[in-house]
C-alpha positions in Angstrom: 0.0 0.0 0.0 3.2 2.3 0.4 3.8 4.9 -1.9 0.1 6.1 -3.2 -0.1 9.7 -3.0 -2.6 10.6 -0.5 -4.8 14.0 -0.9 -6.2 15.3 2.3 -8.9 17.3 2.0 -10.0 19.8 5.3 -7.0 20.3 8.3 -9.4 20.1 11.1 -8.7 17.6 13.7 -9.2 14.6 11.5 -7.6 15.7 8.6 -4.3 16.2 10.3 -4.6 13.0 11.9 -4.9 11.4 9.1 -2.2 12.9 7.0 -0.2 11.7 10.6 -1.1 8.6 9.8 -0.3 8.5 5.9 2.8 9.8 6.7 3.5 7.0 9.1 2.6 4.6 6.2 5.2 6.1 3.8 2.5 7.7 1.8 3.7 10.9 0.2 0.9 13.7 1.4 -0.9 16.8 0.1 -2.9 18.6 2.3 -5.6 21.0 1.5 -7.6 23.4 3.1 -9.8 26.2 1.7 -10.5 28.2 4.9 -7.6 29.8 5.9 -6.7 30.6 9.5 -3.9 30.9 11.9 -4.7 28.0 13.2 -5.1 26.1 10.0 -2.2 28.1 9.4 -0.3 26.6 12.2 -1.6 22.8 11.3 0.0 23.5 8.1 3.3 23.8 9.2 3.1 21.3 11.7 1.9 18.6 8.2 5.2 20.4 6.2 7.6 19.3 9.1 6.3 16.1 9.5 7.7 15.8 5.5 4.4 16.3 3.3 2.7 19.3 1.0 0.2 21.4 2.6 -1.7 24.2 1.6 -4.7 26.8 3.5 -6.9 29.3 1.5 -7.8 27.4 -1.6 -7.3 24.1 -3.3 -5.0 23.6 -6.0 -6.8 21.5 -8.3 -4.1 19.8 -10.5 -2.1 18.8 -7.1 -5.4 17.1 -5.9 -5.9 15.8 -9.1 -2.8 13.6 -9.1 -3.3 12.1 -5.9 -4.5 8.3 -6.2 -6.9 8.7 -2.8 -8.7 11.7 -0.9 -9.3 11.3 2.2 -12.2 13.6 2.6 -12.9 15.4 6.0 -16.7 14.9 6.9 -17.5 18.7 7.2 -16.8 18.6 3.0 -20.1 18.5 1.8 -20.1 16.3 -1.4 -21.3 18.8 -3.9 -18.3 21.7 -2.8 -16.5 23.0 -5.8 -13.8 20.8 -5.0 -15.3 17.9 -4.9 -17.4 18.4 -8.4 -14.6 19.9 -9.8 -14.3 17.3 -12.6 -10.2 16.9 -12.9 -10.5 16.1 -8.8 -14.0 13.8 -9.2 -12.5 11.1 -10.9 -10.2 10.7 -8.1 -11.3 7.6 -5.8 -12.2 9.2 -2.6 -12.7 7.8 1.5 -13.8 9.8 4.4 -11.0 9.8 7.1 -13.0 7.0 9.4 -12.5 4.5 6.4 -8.8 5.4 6.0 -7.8 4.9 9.8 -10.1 2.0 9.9 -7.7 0.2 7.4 -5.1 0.7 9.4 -6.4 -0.2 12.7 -5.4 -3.3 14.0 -8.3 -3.5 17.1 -11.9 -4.2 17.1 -14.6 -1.8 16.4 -18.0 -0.9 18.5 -19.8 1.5 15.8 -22.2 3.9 16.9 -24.7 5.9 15.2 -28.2 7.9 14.9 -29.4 11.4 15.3 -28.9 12.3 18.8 -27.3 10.0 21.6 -24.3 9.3 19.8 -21.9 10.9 21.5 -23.1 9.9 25.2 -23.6 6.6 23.8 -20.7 6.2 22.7 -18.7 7.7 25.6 -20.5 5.5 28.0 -19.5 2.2 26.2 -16.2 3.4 26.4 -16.6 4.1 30.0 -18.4 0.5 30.8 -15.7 -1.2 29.1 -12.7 0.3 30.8 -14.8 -0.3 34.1 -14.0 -4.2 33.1 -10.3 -3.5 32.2 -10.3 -3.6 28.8 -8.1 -0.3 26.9 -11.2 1.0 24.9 -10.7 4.4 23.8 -13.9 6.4 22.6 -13.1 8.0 18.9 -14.7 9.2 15.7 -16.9 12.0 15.4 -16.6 12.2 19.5 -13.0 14.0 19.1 -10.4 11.3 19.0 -9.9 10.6 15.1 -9.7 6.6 14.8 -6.9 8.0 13.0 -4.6 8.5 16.4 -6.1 5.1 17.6 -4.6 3.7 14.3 -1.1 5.6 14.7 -1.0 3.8 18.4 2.5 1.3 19.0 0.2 -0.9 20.9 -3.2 -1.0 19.5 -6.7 -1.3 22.0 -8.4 -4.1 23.6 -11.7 -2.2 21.6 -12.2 0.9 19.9 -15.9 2.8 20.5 -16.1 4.7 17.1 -19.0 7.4 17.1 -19.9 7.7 13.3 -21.5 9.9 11.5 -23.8 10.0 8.8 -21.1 12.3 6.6 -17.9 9.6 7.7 -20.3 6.6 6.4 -20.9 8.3 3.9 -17.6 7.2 1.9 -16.6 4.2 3.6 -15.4 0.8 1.7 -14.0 -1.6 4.1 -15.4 0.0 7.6 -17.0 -3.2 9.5 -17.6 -3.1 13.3 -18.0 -5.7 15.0 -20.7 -4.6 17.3 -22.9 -1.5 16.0 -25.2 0.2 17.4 -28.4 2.8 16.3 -29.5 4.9 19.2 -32.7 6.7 17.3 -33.8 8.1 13.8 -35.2 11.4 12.7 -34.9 14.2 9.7 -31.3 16.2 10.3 -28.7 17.9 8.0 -31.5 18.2 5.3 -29.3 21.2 4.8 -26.9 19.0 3.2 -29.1 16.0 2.5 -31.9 16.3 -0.4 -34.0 14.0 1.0 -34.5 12.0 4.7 -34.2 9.1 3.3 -30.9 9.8 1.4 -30.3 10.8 4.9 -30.8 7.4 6.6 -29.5 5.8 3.5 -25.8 7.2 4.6 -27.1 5.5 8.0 -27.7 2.5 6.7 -24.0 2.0 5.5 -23.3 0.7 8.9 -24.5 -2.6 8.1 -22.6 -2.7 4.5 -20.0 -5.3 5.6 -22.1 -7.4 8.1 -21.6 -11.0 8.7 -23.0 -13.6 10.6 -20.7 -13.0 14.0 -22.0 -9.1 14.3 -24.3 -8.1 16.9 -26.6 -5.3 15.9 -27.5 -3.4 18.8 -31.1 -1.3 18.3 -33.5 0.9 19.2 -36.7 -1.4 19.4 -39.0 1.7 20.0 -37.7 3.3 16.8 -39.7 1.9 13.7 -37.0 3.5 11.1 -33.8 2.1 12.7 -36.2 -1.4 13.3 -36.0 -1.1 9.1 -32.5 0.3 9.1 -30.4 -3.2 8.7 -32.7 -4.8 6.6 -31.6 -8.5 5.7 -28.0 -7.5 7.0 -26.7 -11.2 9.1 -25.8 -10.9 13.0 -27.6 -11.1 15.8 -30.5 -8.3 17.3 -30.1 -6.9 20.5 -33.2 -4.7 21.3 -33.5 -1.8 23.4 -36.5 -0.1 24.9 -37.7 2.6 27.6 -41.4 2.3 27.1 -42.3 -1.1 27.7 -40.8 -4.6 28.4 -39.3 -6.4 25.1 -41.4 -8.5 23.0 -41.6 -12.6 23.8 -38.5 -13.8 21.8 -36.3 -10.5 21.7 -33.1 -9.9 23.3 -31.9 -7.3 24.4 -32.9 -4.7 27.5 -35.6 -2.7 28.4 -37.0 -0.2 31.3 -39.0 -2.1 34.0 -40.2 -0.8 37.0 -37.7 2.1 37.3 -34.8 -0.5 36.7 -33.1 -0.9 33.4 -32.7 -5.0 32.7 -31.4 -6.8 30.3 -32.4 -10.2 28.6 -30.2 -13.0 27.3 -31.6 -16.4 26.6 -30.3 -17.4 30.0 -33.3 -15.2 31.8 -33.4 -11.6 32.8 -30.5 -9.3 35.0 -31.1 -6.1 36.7 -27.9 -4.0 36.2 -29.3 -0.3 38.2 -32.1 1.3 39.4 -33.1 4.2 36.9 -32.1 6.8 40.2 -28.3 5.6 40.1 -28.1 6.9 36.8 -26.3 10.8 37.0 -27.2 11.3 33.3 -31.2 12.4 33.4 -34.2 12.2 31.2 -35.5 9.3 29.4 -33.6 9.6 27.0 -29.8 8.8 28.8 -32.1 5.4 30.2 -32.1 4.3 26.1 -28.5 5.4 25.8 -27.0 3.5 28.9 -29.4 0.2 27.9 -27.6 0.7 24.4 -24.1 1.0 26.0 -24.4 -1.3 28.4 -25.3 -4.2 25.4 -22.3 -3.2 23.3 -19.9 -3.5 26.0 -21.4 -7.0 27.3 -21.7 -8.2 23.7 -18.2 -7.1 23.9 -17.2 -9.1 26.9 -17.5 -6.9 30.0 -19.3 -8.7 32.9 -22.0 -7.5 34.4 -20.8 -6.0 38.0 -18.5 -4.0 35.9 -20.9 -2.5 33.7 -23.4 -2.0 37.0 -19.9 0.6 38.3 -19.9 2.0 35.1 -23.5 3.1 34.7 -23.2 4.3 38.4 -20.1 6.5 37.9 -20.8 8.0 34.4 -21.4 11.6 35.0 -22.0 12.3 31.5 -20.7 15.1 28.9 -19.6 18.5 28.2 -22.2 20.7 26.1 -24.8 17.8 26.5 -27.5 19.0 29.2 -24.5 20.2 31.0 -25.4 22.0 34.3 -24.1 25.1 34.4 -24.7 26.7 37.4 -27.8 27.8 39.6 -28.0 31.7 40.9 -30.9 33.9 41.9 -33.0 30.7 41.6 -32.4 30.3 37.9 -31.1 27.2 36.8 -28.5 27.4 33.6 -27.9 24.2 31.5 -25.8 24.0 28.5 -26.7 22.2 25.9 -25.1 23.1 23.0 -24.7 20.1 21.4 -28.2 20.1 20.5 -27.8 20.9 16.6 -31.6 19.8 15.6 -34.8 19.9 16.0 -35.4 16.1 17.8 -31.9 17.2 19.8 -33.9 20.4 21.6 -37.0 18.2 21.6 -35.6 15.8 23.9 -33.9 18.6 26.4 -37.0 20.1 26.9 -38.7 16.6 27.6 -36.3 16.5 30.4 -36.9 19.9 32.0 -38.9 20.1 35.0 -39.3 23.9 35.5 -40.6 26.7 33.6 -38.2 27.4 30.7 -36.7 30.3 28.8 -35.5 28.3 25.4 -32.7 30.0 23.5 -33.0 28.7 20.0 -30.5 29.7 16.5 -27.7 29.6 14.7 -27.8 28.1 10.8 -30.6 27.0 10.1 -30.9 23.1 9.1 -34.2 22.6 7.2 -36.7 21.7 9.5 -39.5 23.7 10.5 -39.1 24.6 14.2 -43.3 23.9 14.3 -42.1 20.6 15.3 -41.4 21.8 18.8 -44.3 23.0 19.9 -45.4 20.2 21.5 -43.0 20.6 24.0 -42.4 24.1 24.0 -45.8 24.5 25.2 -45.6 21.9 27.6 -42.0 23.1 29.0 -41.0 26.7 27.6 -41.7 30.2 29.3 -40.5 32.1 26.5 -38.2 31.4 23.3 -34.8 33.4 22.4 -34.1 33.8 19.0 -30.8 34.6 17.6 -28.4 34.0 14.8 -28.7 33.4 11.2 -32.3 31.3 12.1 -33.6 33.6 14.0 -36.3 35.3 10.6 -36.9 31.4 10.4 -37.8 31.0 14.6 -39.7 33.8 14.9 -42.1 33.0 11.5 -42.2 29.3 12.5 -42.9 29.8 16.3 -44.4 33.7 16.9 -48.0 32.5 15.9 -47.8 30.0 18.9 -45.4 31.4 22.0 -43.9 34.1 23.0 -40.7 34.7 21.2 -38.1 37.6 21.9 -35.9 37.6 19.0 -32.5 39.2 19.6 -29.7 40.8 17.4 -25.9 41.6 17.6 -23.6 39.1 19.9 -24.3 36.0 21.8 -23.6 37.9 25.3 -26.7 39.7 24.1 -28.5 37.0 24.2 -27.3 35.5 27.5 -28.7 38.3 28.6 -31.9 38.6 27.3 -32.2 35.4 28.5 -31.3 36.2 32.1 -33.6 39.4 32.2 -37.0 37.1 31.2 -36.3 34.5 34.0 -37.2 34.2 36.9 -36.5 32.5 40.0 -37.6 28.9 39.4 -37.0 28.7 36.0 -34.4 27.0 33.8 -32.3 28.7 31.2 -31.9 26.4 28.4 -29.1 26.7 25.4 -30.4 23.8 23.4 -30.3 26.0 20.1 -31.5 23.2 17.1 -29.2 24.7 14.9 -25.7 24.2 14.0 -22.8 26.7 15.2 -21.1 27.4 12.3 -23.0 31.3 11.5 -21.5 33.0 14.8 -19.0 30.5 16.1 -16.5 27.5 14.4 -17.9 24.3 16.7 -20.9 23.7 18.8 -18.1 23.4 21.6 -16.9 26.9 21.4 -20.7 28.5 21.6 -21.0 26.0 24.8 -17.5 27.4 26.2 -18.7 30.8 25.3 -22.4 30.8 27.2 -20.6 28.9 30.2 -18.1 31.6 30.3 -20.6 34.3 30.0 -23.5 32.7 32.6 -20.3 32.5 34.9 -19.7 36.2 34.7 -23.3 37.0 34.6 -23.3 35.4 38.3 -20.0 37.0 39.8 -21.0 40.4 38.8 -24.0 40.1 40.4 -22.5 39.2 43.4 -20.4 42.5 42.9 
């Protein structure tokens, strides 16, 4: 495989791992990144010293052009000039999970679905090195498989969170254990249909054989149709009632989650150890727990891991509580089902801010809960015409211009003691801020201040 000339398209975190990795194959590299930056900038450099070609601020065509493989980052949509560009489209192409996972000498736990991924995929991780095994969470999670792949010693496991956008252009990519936490529309800014949508979904199951074990959301009548004939085993997961006579798998029963093999049925907690809340985290531990006992971990260990998980960054994230208001963080919420689930788990009033790009789905499709859960709606950002035509009609919405502190504080002047300020915004990040972890950081940082200067 030595001595292909490997294109890398995007220098975020996964393109530089993987042009690490190439490197470390004896791949000659060219890196390219349209955006230009000093911190793409800096990646640059740090690709030239490492031997290979590198470039920010545009793409030059005939270099990409005589690559034999891209390795496509997976926030390249596939119809950017680059990509279409017809010198550079006859050039076979991979996403970046596909590359490392061809190089990765450990077995893989693949997770995906709309929303749960990420704690899903974090708490396998966390069940299995509660039982000893080295099982590093990667993927769209942070890690790139790619520095799993450049490890001396490779993992007992690796828990790869995929996305649809990395499935997208896989070949080879075949976990062992997979897993489906839920289906519903998202990126239909990028996706011309949903069912083109779940079709990138479905590409999880392209290399299944008989010894896979398919873990899935029984509750969820599109992921039910998600594997179709694809061979391995069904494990079953459900919150809303016990599994059906002849499924295996685990389910919520009398505030304890259980699971079922064919040797009977095992309590592993009580709902209340759980520290992650809402119906919702009850269907992501079930999922993780079945992954990481299909993948050998015993069941006291996974019991301490479900008690000890305290969850993640940006994902309902407490914040703090001052003058009787309750701030949460939730930034991570980048669509409509995301927000829809945060406000299912809210139990006081709610001030809801809501924006950013807009993804394609009409935010009608939280009313429901909005006028179940929400005081008021905040809308900002480059959605917020979009919020405020979808949802004024309905609920009060305030809608705000100018910066996100702006907003915080909007926010912070409509609550009132009792309530819950939620940043669970539907949207992606990418109008006012690069990542949905930055706009987290950034309302944490400014709620923080909010507090302090109030205590003067």
């Amino acid at each position: 495989m030595s001595g292909r000339r490997i294109g890398i398209l995007g220098l975020g975190r996964s393109g530089r791992a993987a042009a690490r990795l190439a490197l470390a194959q004896g791949d000659p590299v060219f890196a390219s990144d349209a955006s230009d930056s000093a911190e793409l900038r800096d990646a640059a450099d740090q690709i030239r010293a490492l031997g290979a070609e590198s470039e920010v601020g545009g793409h030059s065509m005939d270099k990409l052009a005589s690559c034999d493989l891209l390795v496509i980052s997976p926030g390249i949509p596939p119809d950017a000039p680059v990509l279409v560009d017809a010198r550079v489209a006859a050039v076979p192409r991979i996403s970046e999970l596909e590359f490392a996972y061809q190089h990765l000498d450990a077995p893989v736990i693949g997770v995906t679905g709309t929303n749960g991924k990420s704690t899903t995929t974090a708490l396998a991780a966390h069940l299995l090195q509660a039982a000893e095994y080295d099982a590093p969470a990667a993927g769209n999670i942070g890690l790139a498989l790619s520095e799993v792949a450049l490890r001396e010693d490779p993992p007992d496991w690796v828990v790869v969170e995929a996305s649809s956008f990395q499935l997208a252009d896989i070949d080879t990519f075949a976990p062992r254990i997979g897993v489906v936490t839920n289906l519903a529309p998202d990126h239909l800014d990028r996706y011309d249909s949903v069912e083109s949508y779940y079709a990138d979904k479905a590409k999880l199951f392209r290399n299944a054989t008989p010894s896979c074990v398919w873990v899935l959301n029984g509750e969820d009548e599109a992921v039910r149709r998600l594997p179709g004939d694809a061979p391995g085993q069904r494990r079953w997961f459900r919150t809303d009632r016990p599994l059906d006579e002849g499924e295996l798998g685990g389910f919520v029963d009398a505030g304890r989650l259980v699971v079922r093999e064919k040797e009977g049925d095992e309590t592993l907690v009580e709902t209340g150890e759980l520290r992650i809340l809402g119906r919702h985290n009850q269907a992501n531990a079930l999922a993780a727990a079945l992954a990481a006992l299909a993948a050998g971990a015993d069941s006291p260990a996974v019991r301490s891991g479900l008690r000890t998980f305290g969850g993640l960054e940006h994902r309902l994230e407490t914040v703090i509580e001052h003058a009787g208001v309750l701030w949460i963080n939730d930034s991570k919420a980048t669509n409509i089902g995301s927000t829809r689930v945060a406000l299912r788990s809210m139990t006081r009033p709610t001030v809801l801010l809501l924006g950013g790009k807009h993804k394609g789905e009409p935010y009608t499709h939280l009313l429901p809960e909005l006028t179940q859960h929400a005081r008021r709606v905040v809308a900002y950002g480059a959605a917020a015409d979009t919020i405020v035509a979808d949802l004024a009609p309905h609920i009060g919405v305030d809608r705000v211009e100018g910066p996100f502190e702006a907003v915080v504080s909007q926010a912070g002047a409509l609550a009132q003691a009792g309530d819950a300020v939620l940043l669970s915004p539907a949207c992606s990040s990418f109008d006012m801020f690069r990542n949905y972890e930055e706009r987290g950081r950034q309302f944490k940082e400014l709620v923080r201040r909010r507090a302090a200067e109030s205590h003067g």
